[in-house]
N, C-alpha and C positions, 0 to 999 in steps of 0.2 A: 855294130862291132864287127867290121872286116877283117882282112888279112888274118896275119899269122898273132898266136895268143903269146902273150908276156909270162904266163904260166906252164909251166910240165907238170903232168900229175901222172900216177900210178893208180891202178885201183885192181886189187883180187879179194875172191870169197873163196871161205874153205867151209866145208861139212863139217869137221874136226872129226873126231875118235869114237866119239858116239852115237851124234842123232840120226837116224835114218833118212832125214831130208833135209833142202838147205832151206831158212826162213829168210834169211838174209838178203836185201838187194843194192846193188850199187850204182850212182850215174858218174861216171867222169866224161866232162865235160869243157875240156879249158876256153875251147871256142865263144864257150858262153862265157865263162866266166861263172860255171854252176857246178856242184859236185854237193852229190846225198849219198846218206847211210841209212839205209831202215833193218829194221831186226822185227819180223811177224815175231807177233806176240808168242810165245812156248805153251805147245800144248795145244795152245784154242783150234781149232777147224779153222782152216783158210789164212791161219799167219802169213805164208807163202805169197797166195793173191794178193794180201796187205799190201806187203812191202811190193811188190812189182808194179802194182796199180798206184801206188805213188810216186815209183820211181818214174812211170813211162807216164803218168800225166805232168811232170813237172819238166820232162825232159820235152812236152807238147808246146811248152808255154813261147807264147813270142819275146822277142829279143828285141826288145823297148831300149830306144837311146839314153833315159833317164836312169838311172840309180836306182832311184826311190819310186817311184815308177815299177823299177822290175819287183824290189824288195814287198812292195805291197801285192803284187798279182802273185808271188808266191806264198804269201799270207793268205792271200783270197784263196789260194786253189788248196791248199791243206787242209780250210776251214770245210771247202766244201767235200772234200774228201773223206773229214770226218763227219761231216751231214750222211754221207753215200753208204760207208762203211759202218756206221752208226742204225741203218734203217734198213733201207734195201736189200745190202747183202744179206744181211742177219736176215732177215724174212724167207731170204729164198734159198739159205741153208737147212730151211725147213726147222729150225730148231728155235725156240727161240729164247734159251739159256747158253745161246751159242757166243761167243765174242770173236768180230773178226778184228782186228787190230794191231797196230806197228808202231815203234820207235820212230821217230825220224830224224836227223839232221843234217840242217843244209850250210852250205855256203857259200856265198858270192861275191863275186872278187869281179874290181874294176877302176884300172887307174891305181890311185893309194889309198882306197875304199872299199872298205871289207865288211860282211853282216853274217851273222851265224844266227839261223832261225833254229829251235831246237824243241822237241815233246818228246820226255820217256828219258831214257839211261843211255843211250848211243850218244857219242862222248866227240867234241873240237878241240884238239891241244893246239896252241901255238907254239913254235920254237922259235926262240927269238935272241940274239946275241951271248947263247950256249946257254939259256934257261929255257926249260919246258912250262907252259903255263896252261893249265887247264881252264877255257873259255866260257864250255857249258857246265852246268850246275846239275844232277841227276835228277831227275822227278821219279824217287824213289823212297818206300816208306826208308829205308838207310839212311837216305838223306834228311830225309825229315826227323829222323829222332835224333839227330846228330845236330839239327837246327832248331827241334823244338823244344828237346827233352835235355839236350845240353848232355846226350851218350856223346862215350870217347867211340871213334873209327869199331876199337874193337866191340864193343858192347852191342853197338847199334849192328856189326855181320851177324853177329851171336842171334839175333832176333830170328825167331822160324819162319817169320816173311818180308825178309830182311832185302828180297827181291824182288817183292812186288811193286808194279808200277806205281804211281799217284797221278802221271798225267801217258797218253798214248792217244795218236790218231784210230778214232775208234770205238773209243772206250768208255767216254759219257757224253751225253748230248752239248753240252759246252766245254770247246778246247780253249785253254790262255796257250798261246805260244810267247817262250822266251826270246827274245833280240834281241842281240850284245850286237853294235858297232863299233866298229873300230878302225887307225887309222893303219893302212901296211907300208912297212920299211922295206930297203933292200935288203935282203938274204931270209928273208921271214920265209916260215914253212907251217903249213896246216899239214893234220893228221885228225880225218872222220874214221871213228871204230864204233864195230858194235862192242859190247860189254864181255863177246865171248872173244874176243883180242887184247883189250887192256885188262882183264881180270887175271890174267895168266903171265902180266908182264908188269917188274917194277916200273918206276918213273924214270930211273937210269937207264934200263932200256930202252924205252919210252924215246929219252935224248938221245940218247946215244943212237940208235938208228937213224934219226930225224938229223945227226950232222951228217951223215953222209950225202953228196953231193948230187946225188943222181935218184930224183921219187924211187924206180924199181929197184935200186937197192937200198935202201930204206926199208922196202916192203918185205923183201926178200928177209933179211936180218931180224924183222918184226915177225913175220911170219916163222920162221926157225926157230926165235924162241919160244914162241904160243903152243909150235907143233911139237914142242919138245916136252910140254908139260903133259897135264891129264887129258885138253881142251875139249870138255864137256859140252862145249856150245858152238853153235855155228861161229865163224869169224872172219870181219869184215874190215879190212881199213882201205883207205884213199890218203895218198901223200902228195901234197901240192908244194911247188917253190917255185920263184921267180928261176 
């Protein structure tokens, strides 16, 4: 994949108002045709390392002429990142009640071919003919009682561990990662966030940022209203459009 990309993307992280460090990491990458979100896990030791050691091995990876081809070596290199972060690191933080681990999600764009690989609550919106569509699904106990227990939205926030993950690079010795493909139209627009970006931000937000014409303002409008709120959590988005 030469020359110049069919893609413009945006990509900032913010601290926000409270945490004293950022966990958060971003790849924008349109050359490749690659862009990730990760959110270190809150709290644990070494969230921070998480997401940066996934960012900068995935931004390693070679730039294979196939598709499908690429889409599986990024498969491979998550799996094995959750082997790494899963064993090694935890050992050599001396602790071993310790969890290093991260959110991740990616996406890869090529031609009118698109994949969003996805583990944890960092979230894919498409925007696509003035609707916003959320792509990824959260791997979140929220989401799961809202899928298993048949809670309404509100019941299932209400829960006191209503944030906790159910799937994270990291986190237990066997990751499933989710992969939605899909086919991309002209004017289409992706939006990667960590969860402390979209939880501070309606869906009309959400859209309404994502028609403006140009990713950095998109970002800029996204980020103003996030930063206008409490934003208790680090925050992360990536805006892509033809």
């Amino acid at each position: 994949m030469q020359g110049l990309s069919p893609w413009r993307s945006a990509a900032r992280t913010d601290q926000g108002k409270v945490r004293t460090r950022n966990e958060d990491a971003f790849l924008d990458c349109p050359q490749q045709g690659l862009w990730v979100v990760a959110d270190g896990m809150g709290g644990h030791q070494g969230g921070d390392i998480a997401s940066q050691l996934i960012v900068a091995s995935l931004a390693q990876l070679p730039v294979q002429d196939d598709f499908d081809e690429r889409l599986n070596s990024v498969r491979q290199c998550l799996h094995w990142l959750n082997r790494r972060l899963g064993q090694e690191l935890t050992v050599t933080s001396g602790r071993q009640d310790s969890i290093m681990g991260s959110t991740v999600v990616v996406v890869l764009l090529e031609g009118n071919r698109a994949a969003c690989i996805w583990a944890g609550d960092s979230r894919c919106y498409l925007w696509r003919s003035q609707c916003l569509y959320q792509l990824s699904k959260d791997h979140s106990l929220q989401q799961q009682l809202i899928d298993e227990q048949q809670m309404s939205v509100e019941q299932a926030k209400a829960h006191p561990a209503a944030n906790a993950l159910t799937r994270a690079i990291g986190a237990s010795e066997q990751l499933t990662l989710d992969v939605l493909e899909l086919k991309v139209y002209p004017g289409d627009a992706f939006l990667l966030c960590s969860d402390g970006l979209y939880q501070g931000l309606s869906s009309d937000a959400l859209g309404s940022a994502l028609s403006l014409p140009a990713p950095y303002l998109a970002l800029e409008h996204l980020f103003d209203g996030a930063l206008r709120g409490p934003a208790r959590d680090n925050l992360t988005g990536v805006v892509i459009r033809q």
